[in-house]
C-alpha positions, 0 to 999 in steps of 0.5 A: 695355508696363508694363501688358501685363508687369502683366497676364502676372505676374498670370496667372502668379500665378493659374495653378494650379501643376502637382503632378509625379506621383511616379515609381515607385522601380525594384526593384533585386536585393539582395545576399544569401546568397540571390542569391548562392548562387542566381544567381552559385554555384550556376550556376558550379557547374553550368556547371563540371562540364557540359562539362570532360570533353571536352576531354581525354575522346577523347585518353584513350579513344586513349590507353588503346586504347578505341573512340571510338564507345563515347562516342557512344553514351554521349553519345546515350544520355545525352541521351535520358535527360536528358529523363526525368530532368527531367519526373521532378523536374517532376512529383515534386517537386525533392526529387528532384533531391538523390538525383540529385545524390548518385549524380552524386557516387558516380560520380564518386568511382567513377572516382578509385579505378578511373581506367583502368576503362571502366565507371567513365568510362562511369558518370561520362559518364552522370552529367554528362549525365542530371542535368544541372541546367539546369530545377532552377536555372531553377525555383528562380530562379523559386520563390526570386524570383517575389514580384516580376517585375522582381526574378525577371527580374534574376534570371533574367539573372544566373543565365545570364549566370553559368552561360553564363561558367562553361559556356564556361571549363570546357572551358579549365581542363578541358583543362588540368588533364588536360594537367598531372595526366592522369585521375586530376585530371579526376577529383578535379576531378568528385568536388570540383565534385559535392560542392558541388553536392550540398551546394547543391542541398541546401541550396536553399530550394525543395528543402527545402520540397518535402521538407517537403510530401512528408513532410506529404503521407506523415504525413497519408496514413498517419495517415488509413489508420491512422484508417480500419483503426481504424474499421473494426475497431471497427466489425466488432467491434460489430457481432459484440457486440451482432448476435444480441441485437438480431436476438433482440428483434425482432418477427416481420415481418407479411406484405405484401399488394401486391396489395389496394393501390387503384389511383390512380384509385381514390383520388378524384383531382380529374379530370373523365372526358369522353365521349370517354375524355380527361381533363381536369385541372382543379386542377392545371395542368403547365407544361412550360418548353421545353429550353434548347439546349446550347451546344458546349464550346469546347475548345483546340486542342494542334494546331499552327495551319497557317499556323505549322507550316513555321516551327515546322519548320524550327526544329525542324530547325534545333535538332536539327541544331544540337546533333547537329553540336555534339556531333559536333564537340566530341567530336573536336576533341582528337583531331582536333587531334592527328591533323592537326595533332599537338597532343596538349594538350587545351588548344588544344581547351579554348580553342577551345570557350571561343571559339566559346561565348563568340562565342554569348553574345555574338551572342545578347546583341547588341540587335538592334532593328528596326522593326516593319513588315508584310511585306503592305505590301511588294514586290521586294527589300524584302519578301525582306529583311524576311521572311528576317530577321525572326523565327523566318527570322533563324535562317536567316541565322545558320544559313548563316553558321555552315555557310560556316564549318564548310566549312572543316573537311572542305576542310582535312581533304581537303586534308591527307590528299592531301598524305599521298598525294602 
């Protein structure tokens, strides 16, 4: 035993002692003037003014005798518009987002001083919808952050969950500042909110360099144009000087005879003349290399691949009736209350929108993990399961859940409108 525990603390003592490879440091986000103007104000700001006017907007429109079809149309026309909007700030630069911004602030000044005009509401709806500033945050997180990826996803996350809060509280505080000062509040509210998010968009980074790069791009093109119309100036201007003074003292052009030049053949080429009329070249030997087959560009495809076009479908189909259904329903929850219920406060329909957006961001933040399997290797029931809550199909399942709820609303609709008969 004594010599077995000598032999153990020997090798113990000769084993090589094992280096810890040291663990990477985790990049964390700073707290700066920059992550938070980016991440946490500007998102609010933006949050704020997106959805705060309809919590009040359809009551007012009955209220003044105006038809509730024309905000419809507004709010159709307005959407369309968006799109235009942001490839024009893609394409141009995000300079273009600050004129943008300082017409969204002229409307919404407009409606302080004309409140009971319907040309003045319709100009502020359209404001809030077609410079919405949804892709100008996302592209400045990404130029502001992008130096390291896991601080642009940090990023990314906070500027969302920022937006998503702001997004769900105003349709709350929306319906309670019409609730206590009317229009004339909603207005002064819009008018405040544009001005800081003109002043942020104005004083973003990414904004101010792509000002900088089109004023250098416009400076170099004109100096280039102006260089060019100099040039050719002088260039014309020489070329009337001194054109007839040259043309003067040049010599009479002697004639041409093409018709004494010798053939080639007469030339004494090294050829051999055979009896038969070929000729043979002796000194020269042509090597002619085969043509070499040219390979087909392979080209990508814009084309959807077949075996994924039904589920690229039926995505699409489940967005676009996601957010008609959306709109539709948000724009007649006060007046809908009111009606059926006689609630004529465009708090309770602030709230309940808060509600429901809120739930949202609660499903979509649920961590939701599952193995991975192959639905090839299964059968029966198993395979049903796997292949209706796997993605993009689990939208489906939400899909179903969301409709079991909203078929409380016609039933309940039906049902007071019996009772008002009987």
């Amino acid at each position: 035993m004594p010599g077995s525990i000598c032999t153990t603390e020997a090798a113990a003592t000769e084993m090589p002692e094992v280096q810890k490879i040291p663990s990477e440091p985790v990049e964390k986000l700073p707290w700066s003037w920059r992550y938070l103007s980016v991440c946490i104000v500007f998102p609010v700001v933006a949050g704020g003014i997106n959805v705060f006017l309809y919590s009040g907007l359809s009551l007012y429109y009955r209220e003044m005798g105006w038809e509730l079809w024309i905000t419809g149309v507004v709010v159709s026309v307005g959407s369309l518009g968006r799109i235009f909007f942001q490839q024009l700030q893609l394409h141009l630069g995000l300079w273009t987002a600050a004129p943008m911004a300082g017409v969204h602030l002229l409307l919404a000044i407009l409606v302080t001083i004309y409140p009971d005009k319907l040309w003045a509401l319709v100009g502020q709806s359209l404001a809030v919808i077609l410079f919405d500033t949804n892709a100008l945050m996302e592209a400045i997180c990404f130029e502001v952050f992008s130096d390291s990826e896991a601080i642009a996803r940090q990023a990314a996350a906070a500027m969302l969950s920022s937006y998503t809060v702001s997004y769900a509280c105003s349709a709350t505080y929306g319906g309670i500042i019409y609730d206590l000062w009317s229009w004339n509040g909603v207005a002064w509210y819009h008018s405040i909110a544009a001005s800081l998010n003109l002043l942020l968009i104005v004083t973003m980074p990414p904004v101010r360099s792509s000002w900088r790069k089109l004023r250098a791009q416009g400076v170099e093109a004109s100096s280039q144009d102006l260089k060019a119309t100099r040039q050719r100036a002088g260039s014309a201007q020489s070329d009337d000087s001194w054109s007839g003074s040259f043309h003067a003292h040049l010599p009479p052009p002697e004639p041409v005879e093409f018709l004494n030049r010798t053939v080639p053949s007469e030339q004494e080429l090294a050829t051999n003349i055979v009896a038969d009329g070929q000729v043979k070249i002796t000194e020269l030997e042509l090597e002619v290399e085969p043509p070499v087959p040219e390979t087909p560009k392979k080209t990508k495809s814009s084309k959807i691949p077949a075996n994924t076009r039904m589920p690229a479908f039926m995505v699409f189909l489940n967005g676009f009736m996601n957010n008609y259904n959306y709109g539709t329903v948000w724009l007649t929850y006060a007046i809908f209350f009111k009606e059926h219920h006689g609630w004529n406060e465009a708090t309770w329909a602030g709230i309940s929108q808060t509600s429901g957006d809120l739930l949202a961001a609660i499903m979509i933040a649920l961590p939701l993990k599952r193995k991975m399997v192959d639905p090839k290797e299964m059968k029966g029931m198993r395979w049903l399961w796997y292949s209706t809550t796997g993605q993009p199909y689990n939208v489906s399942c939400l899909m179903v859940a969301w409709r079991s709820c909203a078929w409380g609303w016609p039933t309940h609709c039906c049902r007071c409108r019996l009772q008002r008969r009987c």
